[in-house]
C-alpha positions in Angstrom: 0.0 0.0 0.0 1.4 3.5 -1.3 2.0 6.1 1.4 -0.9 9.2 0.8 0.2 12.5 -0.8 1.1 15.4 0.9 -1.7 17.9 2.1 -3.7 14.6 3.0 -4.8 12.8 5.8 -1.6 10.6 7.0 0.8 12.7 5.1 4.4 12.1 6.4 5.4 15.4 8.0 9.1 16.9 8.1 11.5 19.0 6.4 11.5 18.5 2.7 14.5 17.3 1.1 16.7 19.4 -0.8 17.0 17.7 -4.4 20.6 18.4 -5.2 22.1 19.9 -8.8 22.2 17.2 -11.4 24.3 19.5 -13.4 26.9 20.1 -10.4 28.5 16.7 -11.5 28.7 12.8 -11.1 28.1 12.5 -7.4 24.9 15.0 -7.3 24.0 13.5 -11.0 24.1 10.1 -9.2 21.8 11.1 -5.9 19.3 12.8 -8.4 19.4 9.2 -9.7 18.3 7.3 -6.7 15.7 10.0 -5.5 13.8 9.4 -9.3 13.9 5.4 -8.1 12.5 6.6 -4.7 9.8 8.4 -6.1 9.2 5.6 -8.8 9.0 3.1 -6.2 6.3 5.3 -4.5 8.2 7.5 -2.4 8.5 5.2 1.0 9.5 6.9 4.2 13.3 5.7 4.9 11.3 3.7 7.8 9.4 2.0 5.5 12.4 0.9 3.3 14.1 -0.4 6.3 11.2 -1.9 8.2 8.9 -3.3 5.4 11.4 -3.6 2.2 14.7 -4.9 4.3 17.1 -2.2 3.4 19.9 -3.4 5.7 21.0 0.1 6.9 20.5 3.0 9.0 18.2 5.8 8.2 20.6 8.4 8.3 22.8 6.3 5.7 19.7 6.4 3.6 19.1 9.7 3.6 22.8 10.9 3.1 23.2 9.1 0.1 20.4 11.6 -1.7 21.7 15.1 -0.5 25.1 14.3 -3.4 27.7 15.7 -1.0 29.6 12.5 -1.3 29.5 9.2 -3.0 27.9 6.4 -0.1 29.5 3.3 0.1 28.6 0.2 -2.3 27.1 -1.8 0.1 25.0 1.5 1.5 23.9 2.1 -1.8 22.8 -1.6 -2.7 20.7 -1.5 0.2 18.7 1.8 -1.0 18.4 0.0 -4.7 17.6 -3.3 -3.7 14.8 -2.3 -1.3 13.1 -0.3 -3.9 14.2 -1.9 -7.4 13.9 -5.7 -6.4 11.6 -5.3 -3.1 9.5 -2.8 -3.9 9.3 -3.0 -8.0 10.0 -6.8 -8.6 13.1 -6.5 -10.8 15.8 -8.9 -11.7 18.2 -8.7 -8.7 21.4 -9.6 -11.1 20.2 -6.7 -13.5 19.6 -4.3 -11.0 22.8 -4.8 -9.5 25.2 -4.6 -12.8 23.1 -1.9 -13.8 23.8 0.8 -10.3 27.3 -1.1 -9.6 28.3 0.6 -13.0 26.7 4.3 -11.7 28.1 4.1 -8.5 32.0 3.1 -9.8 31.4 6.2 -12.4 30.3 8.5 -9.2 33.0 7.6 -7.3 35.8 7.7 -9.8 34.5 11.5 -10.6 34.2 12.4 -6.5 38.3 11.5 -6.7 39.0 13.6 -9.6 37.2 16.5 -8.5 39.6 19.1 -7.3 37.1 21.1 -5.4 35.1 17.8 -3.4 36.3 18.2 0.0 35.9 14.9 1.6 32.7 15.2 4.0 31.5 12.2 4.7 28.1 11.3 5.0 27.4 12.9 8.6 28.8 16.3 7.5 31.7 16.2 10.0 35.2 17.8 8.9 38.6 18.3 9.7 38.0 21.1 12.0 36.0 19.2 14.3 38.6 17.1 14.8 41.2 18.1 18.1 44.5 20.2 17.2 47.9 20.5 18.6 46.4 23.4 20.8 44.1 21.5 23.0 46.8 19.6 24.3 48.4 23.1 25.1 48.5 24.1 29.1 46.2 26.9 30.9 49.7 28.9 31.9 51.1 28.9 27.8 54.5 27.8 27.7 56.6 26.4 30.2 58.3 28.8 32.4 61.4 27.5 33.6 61.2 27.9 37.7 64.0 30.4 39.0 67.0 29.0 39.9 68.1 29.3 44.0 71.2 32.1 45.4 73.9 30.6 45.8 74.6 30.0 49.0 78.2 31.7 49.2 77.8 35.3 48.3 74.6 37.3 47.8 74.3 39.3 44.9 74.1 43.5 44.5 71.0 44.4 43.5 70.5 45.4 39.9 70.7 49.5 40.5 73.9 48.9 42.3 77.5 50.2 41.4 79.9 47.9 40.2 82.9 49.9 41.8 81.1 49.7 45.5 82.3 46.6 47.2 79.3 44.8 48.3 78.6 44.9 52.2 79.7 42.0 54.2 77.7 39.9 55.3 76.3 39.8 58.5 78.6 37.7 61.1 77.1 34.5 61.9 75.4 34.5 65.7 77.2 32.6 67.8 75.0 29.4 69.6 75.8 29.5 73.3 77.6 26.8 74.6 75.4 23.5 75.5 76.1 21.6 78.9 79.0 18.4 78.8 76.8 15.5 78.7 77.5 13.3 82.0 79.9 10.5 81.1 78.5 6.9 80.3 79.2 4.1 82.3 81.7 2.2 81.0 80.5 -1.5 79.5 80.8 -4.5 81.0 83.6 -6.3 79.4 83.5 -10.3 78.7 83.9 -12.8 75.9 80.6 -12.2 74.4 79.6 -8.8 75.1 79.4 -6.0 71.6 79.8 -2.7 72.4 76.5 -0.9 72.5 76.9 1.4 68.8 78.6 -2.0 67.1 75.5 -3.7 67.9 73.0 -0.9 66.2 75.0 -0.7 63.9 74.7 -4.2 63.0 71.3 -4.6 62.9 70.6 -1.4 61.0 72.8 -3.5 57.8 71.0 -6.1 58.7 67.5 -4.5 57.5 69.2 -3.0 54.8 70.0 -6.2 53.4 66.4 -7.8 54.5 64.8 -4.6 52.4 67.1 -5.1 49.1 66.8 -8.5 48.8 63.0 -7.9 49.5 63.2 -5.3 46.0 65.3 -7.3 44.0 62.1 -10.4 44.6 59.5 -8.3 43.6 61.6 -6.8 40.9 62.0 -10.3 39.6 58.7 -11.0 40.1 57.4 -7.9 38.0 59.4 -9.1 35.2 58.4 -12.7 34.9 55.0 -11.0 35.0 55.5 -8.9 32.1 57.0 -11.0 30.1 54.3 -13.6 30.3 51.8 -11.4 29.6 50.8 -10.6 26.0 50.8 -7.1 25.0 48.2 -5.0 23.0 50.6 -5.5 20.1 51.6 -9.1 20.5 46.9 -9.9 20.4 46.8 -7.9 17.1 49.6 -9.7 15.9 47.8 -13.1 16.7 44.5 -12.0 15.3 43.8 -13.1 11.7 43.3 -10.1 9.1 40.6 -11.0 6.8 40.6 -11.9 4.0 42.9 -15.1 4.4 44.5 -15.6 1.3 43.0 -18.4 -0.4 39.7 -18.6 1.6 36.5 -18.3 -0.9 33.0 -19.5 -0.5 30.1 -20.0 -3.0 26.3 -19.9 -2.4 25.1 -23.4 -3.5 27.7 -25.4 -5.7 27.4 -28.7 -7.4 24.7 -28.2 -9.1 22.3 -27.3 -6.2 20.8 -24.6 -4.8 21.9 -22.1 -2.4 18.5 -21.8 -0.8 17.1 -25.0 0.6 14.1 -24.0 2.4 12.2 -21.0 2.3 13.5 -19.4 -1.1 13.1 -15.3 -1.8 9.7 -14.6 -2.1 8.2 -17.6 -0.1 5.6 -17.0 2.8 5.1 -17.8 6.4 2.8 -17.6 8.8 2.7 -14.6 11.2 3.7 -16.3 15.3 4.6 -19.4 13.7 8.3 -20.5 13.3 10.1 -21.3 10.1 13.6 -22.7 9.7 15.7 -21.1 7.1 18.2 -23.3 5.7 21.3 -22.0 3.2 23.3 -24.6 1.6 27.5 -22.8 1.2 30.2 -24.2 -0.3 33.8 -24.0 0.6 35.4 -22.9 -2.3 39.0 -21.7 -1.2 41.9 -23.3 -0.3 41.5 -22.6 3.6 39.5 -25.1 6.0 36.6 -23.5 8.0 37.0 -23.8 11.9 35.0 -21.9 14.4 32.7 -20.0 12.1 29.3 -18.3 12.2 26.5 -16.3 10.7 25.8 -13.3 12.0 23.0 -11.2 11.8 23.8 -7.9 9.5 20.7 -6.3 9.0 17.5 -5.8 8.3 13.7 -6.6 9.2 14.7 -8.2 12.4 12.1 -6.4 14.4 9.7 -8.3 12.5 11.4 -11.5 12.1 12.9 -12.0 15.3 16.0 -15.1 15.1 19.3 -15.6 17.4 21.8 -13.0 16.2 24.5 -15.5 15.5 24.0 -19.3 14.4 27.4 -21.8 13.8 28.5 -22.6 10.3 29.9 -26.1 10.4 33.6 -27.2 10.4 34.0 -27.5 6.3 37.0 -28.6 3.9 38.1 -27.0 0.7 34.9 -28.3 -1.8 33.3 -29.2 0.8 29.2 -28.4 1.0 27.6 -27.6 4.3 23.9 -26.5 5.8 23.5 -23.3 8.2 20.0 -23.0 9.4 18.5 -20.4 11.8 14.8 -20.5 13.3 12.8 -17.9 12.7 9.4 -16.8 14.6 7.9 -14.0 12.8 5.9 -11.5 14.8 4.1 -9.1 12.6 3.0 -9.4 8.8 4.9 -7.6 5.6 8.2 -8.7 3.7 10.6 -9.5 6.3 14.0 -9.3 4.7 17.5 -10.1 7.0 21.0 -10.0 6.2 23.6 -12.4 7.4 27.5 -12.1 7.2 30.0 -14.7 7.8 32.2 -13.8 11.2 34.9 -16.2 13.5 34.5 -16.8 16.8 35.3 -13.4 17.8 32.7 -11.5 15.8 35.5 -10.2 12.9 34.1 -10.4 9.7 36.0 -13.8 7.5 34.7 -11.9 3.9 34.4 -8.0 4.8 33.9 -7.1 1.1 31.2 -9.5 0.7 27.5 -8.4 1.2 26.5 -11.3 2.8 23.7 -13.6 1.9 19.7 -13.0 3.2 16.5 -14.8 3.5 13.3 -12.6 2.1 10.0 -14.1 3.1 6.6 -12.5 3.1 5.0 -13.2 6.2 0.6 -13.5 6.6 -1.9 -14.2 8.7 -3.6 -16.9 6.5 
C-alpha cells in the first residue's frame, strides 16, 4: 500500500528534502538518480524501506546518500536499490545490481578527480571538528622555567647597584651558646661475648638493609616474569587473523544445487509461527573452516525475530555444508535479513562481501 500524498490525511510530515544539482556533477547527478527510483517506487519513508522492504542500513545512511555531497559506500547504496528496485518493483536482482554497480563506480571515480570535493562524509563532520595541537596546550602557555636558587656563598648586589662599591659584608654569623657536657656513660661490662653498645646498632641497621634489598630485587624479579608472560596490545593484534585469508573463498550453492534449501526469496510464512531457514555454502577456497558463524547484518529483524548469531559447520576446501536459523515471525509484511559470515570473535572472514539473506513474506492466513 502506497503512502498518501502530501496535504492529505496521513501525510508524512518533516523537512522537505533538498533535491541536489544534477548538473553540479557525477556525485549529485548520481543522488538525483536514486531520489527518481525513490519516487518511482512510490516514495517510501526511509522507515518504510528499512522496516517493510529490508534495506539493511540506517536511516541516516539512507538519507545521506540523496543530499550528493559524497559518494555512499557500495554496500549502502545496494541496500537503498535493492529495497526499492527488487523489493518494492520486482526487478531482476542480477540486472539491477550490474546496472547501479556501474553508476556508482562512475560517481566515485569522478568524486576522486574532483579538485574542489572536499571529503565530507556522509554525517557532514570535517577536519576542523577534529582536536588540534592546541588543546593539548596548558592553561599557563608555555613552560616557564622555575628560577634558579642564590647561591649560598655570596649574595648578589642588587641590579641598580654600582659595580665599583664593594658589596657589604655579610652579616657575622650568631654565635650558639655553649650546651652543657653531657655526663659521662658508664663504662660496658667487658667479657667474651659482650658487643659494644653502637657495634651492635649498627649491625642490625645493615641487617634491615639487606632484609629490604633483597625484598626489592624479589619483587623486581617477580614484576618481570610477569611482564613478560603477559601478552601485549601489540603481540593480540599480531595473533589476530586479518581478513581476507588468502586463499579462503565461499560459494552460495555449488554442485549443481541450490543455495536456498528451504524457504527461497519470495516464499511465505505464517505470522507467530516458526520457520527454519536453511542456506546450503560451499567451501570454495583453499582454507579449511574452523570456528565459524553467521551473524545477523541487517534488516527486518524487528519483524522477524531469530538468534543473532548461528554456527556454520567445520568445512574442507569443496566441501558443502547446511547453516540454518529458526525464525518466529511477529508481525506481517516482507521481512528481509541479512547475514554475514564472522569467526569466533565476531571479525568479519569476507568483509567485502554483502553477505547472503532470506526474504520471506510473512501472513496471517
Amino acid at each position: 500500500m502506497s503512502e498518501p500524498a502530501a496535504g492529505q490525511p496521513g501525510a508524512r510530515r518533516g523537512r522537505k528534502h533538498i533535491v541536489p544539482d544534477a548538473g553540479s556533477g557525477p556525485v549529485a547527478r548520481f543522488a538525483c538518480a536514486l531520489l527518481d527510483l525513490k519516487r518511482e517506487a512510490g516514495d517510501p519513508s526511509y522507515d518504510r524501506m528499512r522496516t517493510e522492504l529490508g534495506a539493511a542500513a540506517s536511516k541516516s545512511a539512507l538519507s545521506a546518500a540523496t543530499r550528493g555531497r559524497s559518494a555512499p559506500s557500495w554496500p549502502t547504496t545496494w541496500e537503498f536499490v535493492r529495497s526499492l528496485a527488487v523489493t518494492g518493483l520486482g526487478r531482476d536482482e542480477e540486472t539491477v545490481r550490474r546496472e547501479w554497480l556501474a553508476r556508482w563506480e562512475e560517481a566515485a571515480e569522478g568524486q576522486s578527480a574532483d579538485p574542489a570535493w572536499g571529503g565530507d562524509s556522509a554525517d557532514g563532520a570535517s577536519s576542523a571538528d577534529q582536536p588540534g595541537a592546541g588543546d593539548w596546550m596548558s592553561s599557563a602557555g608555555e613552560p616557564v622555567p622555575a628560577p634558579e636558587p642564590p647561591s649560598a656563598a655570596a649574595p648578589e648586589p642588587p641590579p641598580d647597584a654600582d659595580p665599583a662599591m664593594p658589596a657589604p659584608a655579610a652579616a657575622p654569623a650568631q654565635t650558639a651558646a655553649p650546651e652543657p657536657a653531657a655526663a659521662p656513660a658508664p663504662a660496658a661490662v667487658s667479657g667474651p661475648s659482650a658487643v659494644p653498645a653502637p657495634a651492635a646498632a649498627k649491625t642490625r641497621r645493615w641487617g634491615s638493609i639487606v632484609v629490604a634489598a633483597t625484598v626489592l630485587v624479589v619483587l623486581g624479579l617477580v614484576a618481570a616474569v610477569v611482564v613478560l608472560a603477559t601478552p601485549s596490545s601489540r603481540d593480540k593484534e599480531a595473533a589476530a587473523p586479518h581478513y581476507p585469508l588468502p586463499g579462503d573463498a565461499s560459494g552460495f550453492g555449488g554442485d549443481g544445487l541450490p543455495g536456498d534449501v528451504t524457504f527461497p526469496d519470495g516464499a511465505k510464512a505464517r505470522y507467530g509461527q516458526t520457520f527454519t531457514k536453511i542456506w546450503r555454502l560451499k567451501n570454495t577456497g583453499s582454507v579449511p573452516w574452523r570456528s565459524r558463524y553467521l551473524q545477523v547484518a541487517g534488516g527486518t529483524t524487528v519483524l522477524c525475530p531469530s538468534p543473532p548469531r548461528v554456527p556454520v559447520p567445520d568445512a574442507e576446501p569443496g566441501q558443502l555444508v547446511e547453516v540454518s536459523v529458526p525464525v518466529t515471525p511477529t508481525g506481517t509484511g516482507v521481512c528481509h535479513v541479512l547475514w554475514k559470515m564472522v569467526d569466533e570473535r565476531g571479525a568479519l572472514v569476507f568483509p567485502d562481501r554483502t553477505g547472503i539473506f532470506y526474504q520471506v513474506t510473512v501472513t496471517v492466513e
